[in-house]
Structure formats: C-alpha cells, structure tokens
N, C-alpha and C positions, 0 to 999 in steps of 0.2 A: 504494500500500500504506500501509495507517494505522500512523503512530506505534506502537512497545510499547517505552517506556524501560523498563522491568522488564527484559525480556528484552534491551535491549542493553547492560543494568549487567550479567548473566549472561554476554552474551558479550565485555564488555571483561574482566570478571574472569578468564573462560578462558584470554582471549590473553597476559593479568598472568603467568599462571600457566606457560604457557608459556613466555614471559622469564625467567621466575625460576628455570626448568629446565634450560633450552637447552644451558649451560655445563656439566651434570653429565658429559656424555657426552667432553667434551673434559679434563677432569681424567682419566680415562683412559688418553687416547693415550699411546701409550711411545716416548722417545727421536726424538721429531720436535722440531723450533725451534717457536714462537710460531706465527712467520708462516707455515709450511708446514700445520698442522690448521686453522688460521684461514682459510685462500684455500680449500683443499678444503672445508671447510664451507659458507665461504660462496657456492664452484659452486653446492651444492644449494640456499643457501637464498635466494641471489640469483636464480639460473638456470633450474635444474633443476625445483624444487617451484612457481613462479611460473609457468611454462609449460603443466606439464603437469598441475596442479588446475583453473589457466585456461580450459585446452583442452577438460579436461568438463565447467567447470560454466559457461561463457561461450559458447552460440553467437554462431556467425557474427566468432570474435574479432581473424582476420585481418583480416576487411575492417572491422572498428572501429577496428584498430588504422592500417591505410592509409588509412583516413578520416577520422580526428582530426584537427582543427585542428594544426597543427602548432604555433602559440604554446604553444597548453598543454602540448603535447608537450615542447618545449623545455623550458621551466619546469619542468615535472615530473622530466626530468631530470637539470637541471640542479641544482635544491633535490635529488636524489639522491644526488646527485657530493658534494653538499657533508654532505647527513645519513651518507653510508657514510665520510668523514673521523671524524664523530663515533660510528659503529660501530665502526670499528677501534680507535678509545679505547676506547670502554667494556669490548673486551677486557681492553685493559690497567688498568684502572680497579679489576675484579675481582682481576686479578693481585696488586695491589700494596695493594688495602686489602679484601678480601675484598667478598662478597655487600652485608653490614649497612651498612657505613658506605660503602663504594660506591656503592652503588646511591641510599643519600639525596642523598651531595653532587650525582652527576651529575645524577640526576633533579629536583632542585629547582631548576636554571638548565632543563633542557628542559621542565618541568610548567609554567614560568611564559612562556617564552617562544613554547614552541610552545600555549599554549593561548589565549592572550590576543592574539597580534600579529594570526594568520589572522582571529580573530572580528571586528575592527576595523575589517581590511583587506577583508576579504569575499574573499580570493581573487584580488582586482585585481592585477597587477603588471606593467604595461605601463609604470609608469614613476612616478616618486619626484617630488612638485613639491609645491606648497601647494595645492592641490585634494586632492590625493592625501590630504594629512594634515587637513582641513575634513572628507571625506567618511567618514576612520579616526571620526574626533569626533562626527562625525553616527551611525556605525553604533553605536559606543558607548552615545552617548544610549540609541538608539533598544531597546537590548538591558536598561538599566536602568529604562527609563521602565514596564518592566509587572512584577507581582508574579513572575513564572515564571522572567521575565529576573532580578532579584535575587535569586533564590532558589538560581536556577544559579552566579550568581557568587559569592554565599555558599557556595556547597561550593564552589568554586574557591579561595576562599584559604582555605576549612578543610581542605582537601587541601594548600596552600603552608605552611598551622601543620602539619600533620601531621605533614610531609616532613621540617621545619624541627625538629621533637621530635627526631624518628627521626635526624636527623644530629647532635643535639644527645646524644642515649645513644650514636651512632656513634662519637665524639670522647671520651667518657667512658671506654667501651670501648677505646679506643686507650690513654687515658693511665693506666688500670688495669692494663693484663695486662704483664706483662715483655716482650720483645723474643722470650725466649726460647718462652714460647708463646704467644703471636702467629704466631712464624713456623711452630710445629706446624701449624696451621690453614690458616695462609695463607704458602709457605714461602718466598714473595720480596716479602714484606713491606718497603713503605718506604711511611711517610707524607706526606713532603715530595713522592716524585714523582707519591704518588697525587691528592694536592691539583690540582699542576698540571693531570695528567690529564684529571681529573672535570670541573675546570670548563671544557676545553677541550671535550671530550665532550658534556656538557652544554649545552652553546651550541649543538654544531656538529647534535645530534642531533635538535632542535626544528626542525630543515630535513624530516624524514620530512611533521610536521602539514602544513607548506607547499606540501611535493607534492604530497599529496592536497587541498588549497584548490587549485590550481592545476590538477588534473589534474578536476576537477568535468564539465566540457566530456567529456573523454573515457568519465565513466561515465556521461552522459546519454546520448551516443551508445550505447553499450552496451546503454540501456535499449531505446533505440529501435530496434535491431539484436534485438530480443528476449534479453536479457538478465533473468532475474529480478532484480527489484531488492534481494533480496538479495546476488546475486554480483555486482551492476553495480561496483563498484571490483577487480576483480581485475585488469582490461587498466590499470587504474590504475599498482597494483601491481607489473607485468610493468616498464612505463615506470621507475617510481622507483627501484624495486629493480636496476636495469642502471644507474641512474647509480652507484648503491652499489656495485654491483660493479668497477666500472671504476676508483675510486680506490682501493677495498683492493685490487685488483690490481696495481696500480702500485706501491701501497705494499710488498705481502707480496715480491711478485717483488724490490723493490730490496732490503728486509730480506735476501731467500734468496741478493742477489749479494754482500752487505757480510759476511754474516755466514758465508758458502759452504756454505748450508744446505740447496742446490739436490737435493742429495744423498738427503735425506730422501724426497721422493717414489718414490725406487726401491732403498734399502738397504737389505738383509736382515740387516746386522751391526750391531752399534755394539761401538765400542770404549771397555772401563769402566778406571776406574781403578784401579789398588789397591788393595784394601778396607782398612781400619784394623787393625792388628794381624795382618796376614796376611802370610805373603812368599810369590813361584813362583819355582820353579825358573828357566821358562823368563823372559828376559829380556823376551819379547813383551807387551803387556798383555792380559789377559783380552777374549773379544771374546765377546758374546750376543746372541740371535737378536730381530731386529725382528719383532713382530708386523703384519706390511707389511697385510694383509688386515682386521685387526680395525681396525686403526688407523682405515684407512679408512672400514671400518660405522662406526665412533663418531663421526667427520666428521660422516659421512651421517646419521647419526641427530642428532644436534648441530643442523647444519644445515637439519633439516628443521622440526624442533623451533622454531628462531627464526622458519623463516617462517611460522609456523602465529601467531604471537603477531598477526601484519600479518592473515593471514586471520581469525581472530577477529574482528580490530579492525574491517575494513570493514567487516563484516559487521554489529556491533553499533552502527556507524557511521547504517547505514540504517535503523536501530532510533528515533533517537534524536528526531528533527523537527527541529522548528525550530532547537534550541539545538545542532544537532550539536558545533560547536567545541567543546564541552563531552567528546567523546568522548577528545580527547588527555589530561585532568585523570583520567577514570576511566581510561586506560589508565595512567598515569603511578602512579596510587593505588594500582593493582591489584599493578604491577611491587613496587611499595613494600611492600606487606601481602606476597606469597609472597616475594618476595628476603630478609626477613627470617627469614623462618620457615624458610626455606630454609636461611641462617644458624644458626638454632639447631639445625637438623637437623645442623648442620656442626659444632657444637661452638663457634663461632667467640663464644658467649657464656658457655661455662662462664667461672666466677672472677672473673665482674665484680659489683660491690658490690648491693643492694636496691637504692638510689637508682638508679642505673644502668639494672637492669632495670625496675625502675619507669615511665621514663622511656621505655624502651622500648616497654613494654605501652600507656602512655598514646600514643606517637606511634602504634601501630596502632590503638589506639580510633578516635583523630580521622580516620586514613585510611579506616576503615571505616566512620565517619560520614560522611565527605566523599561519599562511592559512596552514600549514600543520600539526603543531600542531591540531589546534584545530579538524582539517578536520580527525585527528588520535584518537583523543577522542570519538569523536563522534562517529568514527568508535568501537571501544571498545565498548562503550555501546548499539551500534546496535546488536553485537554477543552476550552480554551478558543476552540480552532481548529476543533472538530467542530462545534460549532452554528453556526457559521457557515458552513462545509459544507456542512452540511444546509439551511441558509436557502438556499444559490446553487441547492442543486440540485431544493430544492422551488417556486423559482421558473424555472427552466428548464422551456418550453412543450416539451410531447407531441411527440414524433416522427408527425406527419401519414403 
C-alpha cells in the first residue's frame, strides 16, 4: 500500500485528540480513590477494546499472535510494563498540574525520547555494545543525508520548540493565578509534585514508540496472515498494551490495599462529612448514594477513549513511509495542540496576563506547524521513492 502522509497527519491528529479527551469522563466519577477509576479504565483500554477491535478488524489474529517471534514478543512487552509505569503518571500529572502545563512538561521528555532513540536504533534491541551504537550513527547519517530526511527532523524539533513555548506559558500560568484559583480548576493542585511526576512520566512513556519498533516483526506477520495493512499493528497493540496493564495493576491494587480503597469497586454509600455551617441531630454522619453503575460507564467510556488515541496512531503509522518514527513527534504534537484547548475549555487559562496567553497561542502555532512540517517531508520522500518503483517494476520481465 503506497505512502499518504496527509492522511496519516489526519489520523495522528485524531488519536491527539483522543488523548486530550480520554480524562473528561473520569472527572466525573463520584466518590471512588484514584487508583480504583484508573485500573477499571484501564481493563477497557488495556484489555477489553485491544481485543475485541483486534478480533474484527485482524484476521487470522490468534494464530499471528502464536506465531510471532517471540523476541519481539518479549520486547514489546516488556517496553509495555515499562510505558504503563509512565501511564499511571500521567494520571497523576493531570491531577496535580492540570491538562496545559501537564501535558507540555510530560510530553517534551516523551516527544524527544520516544521519537528520536527508535529512529536510530531501527528497532534492534538484542543487545547494547559499540556496534550497537556505530550502527545508531550510521542510521542517523543515513536519515539526514536526503532533503525529506531533514525536513522531517526539522518538524521534529519545531515540534520540541513548540512543546518547549507551550511549557514555557504552562509555568507563566502557574506563577500568575493565586493558589486559590488554580485549585478551582484543578482542585489538588501542587506544582512541586507535578514537576517530579511529569518528568518521570515522560521518560517512562516514550517506552509505548519502542514497543511498536520492537513489535514491527509481529505486524509483518499480521500482514502476511492477511491482515490489511492498515490494521496490521493492532496484535501489536494487544502485546504492548498487556504489559501496560500489568504494572498499573500492580500498582492500582497496592494503592487500593494502603489506602483501603478496595471498597470502592462495590459500595453503594459513602460517608460525607459535615457540611460547613450545618449541624444533625443525629450523631451519625450523613451517608449518600454511590452512583456504582455510572461510575463504571465513565470508566468504560474513559477507557475506551485512551485506546482509541493507540488505534489512531497505528493506523496513521502505516500512512506515513519511510520516515514512520516520525509518527510519535505528530502524535506527541497532536496531544499538545487539543490538551491545550482542552484546557481552555476548562477555564484553566482564565486570568492569566496577554504575555502569557500570547505565549501560549504562539507554542500552538509552532505545534501546528511542526504537523505540517513533518507531514511535508514525508510527503517528499513518498514521491521520491515512486519513481523508483516504477523503474523496478517496468523493468520486471512479463509473466510467460
């Protein structure tokens, strides 16, 4: 199937979009912990919606999935286990410094790490030596040595300036608004813990690019199992996203024993406190009904939400030719441009100065230049690759 980067800057920006939504449904939930909406979400968007989108849009995906290599399998996993550590931050990421300045700091350690290491590395990781890093050097070269390849890396780091504005009005924003509305917006606001957070997040979530480098072998198979090459990354998907699941599971579950939150999965009541200025008779505290059912929907909708940003992505993935690694930079861009706006939809920028929002407007400029940058590179070395295409195939002798 030939190259169309247009069409997979279209679907990296959907999947953006996606991300930048996912969380709406879990601001909802009522009277559940963190870690309890978090793990039921992420059933669906680990488990649940990776399975059964697979299932119809992936023949033949058991026997791909029993037929894969298993190195890559491994790897895929494994860079899973470690991107769903940096998932369950970015929960918290949101929590404590809202959508805007969240979403820059994380994503500017994950835009640069997950976009750059795979494209170097080529997906190799059988083992770490000085071939290893001659051969990082040589893919390098070889990706600047043509005008398509620089064109892509130029929206590469006009997407890392972009990010780097957008965190830059993020920080503005923080040290503008009073504590007191800050916390309207975002009501467990602290910036010191979101810092840590983020750049932990950040690091840990540039493991998702490396599953999909690693997990390449499993979507060939796929093809070859008859798979459309547009769904061929879903059994990808299935692989990564189980290693994701398995350390926020670990994680939510010890949260739910520390915190004895275990509760929340099946109570109907919660018990509130006093309201200000009110007294009861009864000694008892006032106790109100869990919406146990909705709760749930919002999960499910939540989570289904996040995995939909990964199907995008492959998808746009197989859009993109030769410079695919370039796909994590317009996903990363995408998150960037609606987690913003998504923020303002939130209020989370009323009362901050001209400069400020200025600063703001301008870091979305350049994220929305960076998506066409690259989306034009790519375009370049899709033309430059057809005529040569066409030269193999007009010299290919007649089927006798």
């Amino acid at each position: 199937m030939a190259p169309n980067p247009p069409l997979g800057v279209l679907l990296h920006a959907i999947g953006g979009l996606m991300s930048a939504i996912f969380y709406l449904p879990y601001r909802k939930v009522k009277f559940w912990a963190w870690e309890s909406y978090w793990i039921v979400g992420g059933t669906f968007s680990w488990i649940v919606a990776p399975w059964v989108i697979a299932s119809i849009a992936v023949p033949n995906l058991l026997t791909t999935l029993s037929n894969a290599p298993r190195k890559s399998v491994l790897w895929s996993y494994l860079f899973g286990m470690l991107w769903g550590i940096g998932g369950a931050m970015f929960g918290l990421t949101v929590r404590y410094l809202g959508f805007a300045l969240g979403t820059a700091m994380a994503l500017g350690y994950c835009a640069a790490f997950g976009t750059l290491l795979p494209a170097v590395f080529n997906g190799e990781f059988s083992g770490v030596n000085v071939e290893f890093f001659r051969q990082a050097v040589r893919n390098f070269q070889t990706i600047i040595s043509t005008t398509a390849g620089l064109v892509v890396m130029g929206g590469v780091v006009t997407c890392l300036v972009g990010i780097a504005i957008s965190g830059i009005a993020g920080v503005g924003k923080e040290r503008e608004l009073p504590d007191q509305e800050k916390k309207a917006s975002i009501k467990e606001f602290s910036f010191t813990k979101g810092v840590w957070v983020a750049t932990f997040c950040g690091i840990m979530s540039a493991c998702m690019s490396y599953g999909f480098a690693a997990g390449k072998p499993i979507a060939s198979l796929a093809a070859a199992n008859g798979a459309p090459e547009i769904w061929k990354n879903l059994p990808v998907l299935i692989v990564v996203l189980a290693g994701g699941f398995t350390t926020n599971l670990i994680w939510c579950l010890t949260l739910n024993l520390r915190n004895k939150s275990f509760r929340d999965y099946f109570k109907t009541e919660h018990t509130e406190g006093t309201p200000p200025g009110q007294e009861y008779v009864s000694a008892a505290p006032p106790r109100v009904p869990v919406p146990v059912w909705v709760n749930y929907t919002l999960c499910a909708i939540g989570g289904t939400l996040w995995y939909l940003q990964f199907f995008f992505y492959g998808m746009g993935t197989t859009k993109m030719g030769k410079y695919d690694f370039s796909s994590w930079t317009l996903h990363m861009a995408s998150i960037m441009i609606f987690g913003t706006l998504v923020g303002l939809a939130l209020s989370e920028w009323k009362g901050v100065s001209r400069k400020t929002s200025c600063m703001m407007v301008l870091g979305l400029l350049v994220l929305i230049s960076s998506t066409v940058v690259i989306g034009r590179g790519n375009q370049l070395a899709a033309r430059s690759a057809a005529p040569s295409q066409s030269a193999d195939a007009s010299q290919t002798p007649p089927a006798k």
